[in-house]
C-alpha positions, 0 to 999 in steps of 0.5 A: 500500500502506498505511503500516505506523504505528509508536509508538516508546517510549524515554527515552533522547533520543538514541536516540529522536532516532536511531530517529526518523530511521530511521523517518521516512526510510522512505516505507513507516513512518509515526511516528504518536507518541512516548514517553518513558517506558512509563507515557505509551506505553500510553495512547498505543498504545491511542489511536492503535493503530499496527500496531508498538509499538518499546519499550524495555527499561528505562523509568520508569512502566512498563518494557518486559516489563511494558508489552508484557505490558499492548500484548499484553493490550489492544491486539491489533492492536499487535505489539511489537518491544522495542529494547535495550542488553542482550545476555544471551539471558536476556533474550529468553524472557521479553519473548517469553512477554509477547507481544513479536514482535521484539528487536533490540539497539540497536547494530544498529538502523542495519542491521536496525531497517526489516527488524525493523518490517517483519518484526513488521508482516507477522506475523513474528517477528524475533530479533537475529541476534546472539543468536538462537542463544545464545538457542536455545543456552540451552535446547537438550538440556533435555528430554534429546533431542539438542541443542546442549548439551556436546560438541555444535557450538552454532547460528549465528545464521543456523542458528537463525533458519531452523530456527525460522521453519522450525518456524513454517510458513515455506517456504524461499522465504520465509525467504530473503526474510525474512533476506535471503539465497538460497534455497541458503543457507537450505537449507544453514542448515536442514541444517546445524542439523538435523544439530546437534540430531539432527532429521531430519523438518520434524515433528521440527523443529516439536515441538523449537520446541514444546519448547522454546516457539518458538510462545509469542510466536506466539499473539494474546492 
């Protein structure tokens, strides 16, 4: 099977240092380069054109919404996994309305980094678990319909992740594969975040993602 190529982008040495590691000690990644700021990514990315571009938020020349906003537009076959420090969901929307595929916070790269690359490599979304639910939580109940607003219990991240890869086509086969989990398990976050936002058919779930604009990093630009 082919290796999935990688360029990694962050100016942060250490980092850079520590997320080279965990690239390279995997047989099935191949780190084809590195930047440090997203002024030098971009000429990079078109050059090489990995299947994953891992970029950081927070970078001179160009930062990471803007440098995804230009992978997006340029480099279709590139899907982007943004890495970063910040843990405020209001983050999240805009990186993925730009094109990005995944976000992962840093301090959760030595666990879930591999999973994340392979995830956005297959054509997959992936959102931190740790603030996949906050980030649903955000915009839950805000076209009136019901949802995960006042005197409503909020999402877990588990609950979150499934009822969005449920909305994107995924059966609960593969979401188990995919969050690492047994199929029994997927069927109980489904039912559980189905009961929270009052969504009773796989049709409801689908036009509450729409809704709520779950779909937007799926579409190639």
């Amino acid at each position: 099977m082919d290796r999935i190529r990688v360029v990694l982008a962050d100016d942060h040495p250490v980092v850079l240092a520590g997320i080279r590691a965990l690239l390279n000690a995997d047989p099935e990644v191949e780190l084809v380069g590195e930047a440090t700021d997203g002024g030098e990514a971009l000429p990079m990315i078109r050059a090489v054109a990995p299947d994953v571009a891992v970029v950081d938020v927070s970078m001179p020349g160009l930062n990471g919404l803007e440098l995804t906003e230009r992978v997006t537009g340029e480099c279709p076959g590139t899907r982007v996994l943004v890495l970063t420090v910040h843990e405020d969901a209001a983050y999240v929307q805009p990186l993925m309305r730009a094109g990005a595929r995944g976000y992962l916070l840093k301090r959760s790269a030595a666990d879930d980094l591999l999973r994340a690359v392979r995830a956005v490599a297959s054509g997959g979304v992936y959102l931190d678990p740790s603030i996949a639910g906050h980030a649903l939580a955000e915009t839950s109940g805000s076209d009136g319909r019901p949802g995960t607003g006042e005197g409503r219990e909020p999402l877990s991240p588990r609950e979150a992740e499934t009822l969005r890869l449920i909305a994107q086509g995924f059966s609960n086969k593969e979401i188990a594969r995919r969050i690492d989990v047994s199929v029994k398990s997927v069927e109980t976050y489904k039912a559980r975040a189905a009961e929270k936002l009052g969504l009773r058919t796989r049709a409801e779930i689908i036009r509450y993602g729409a809704a709520h604009g779950w779909f937007d990093a799926l579409t190639l630009r």
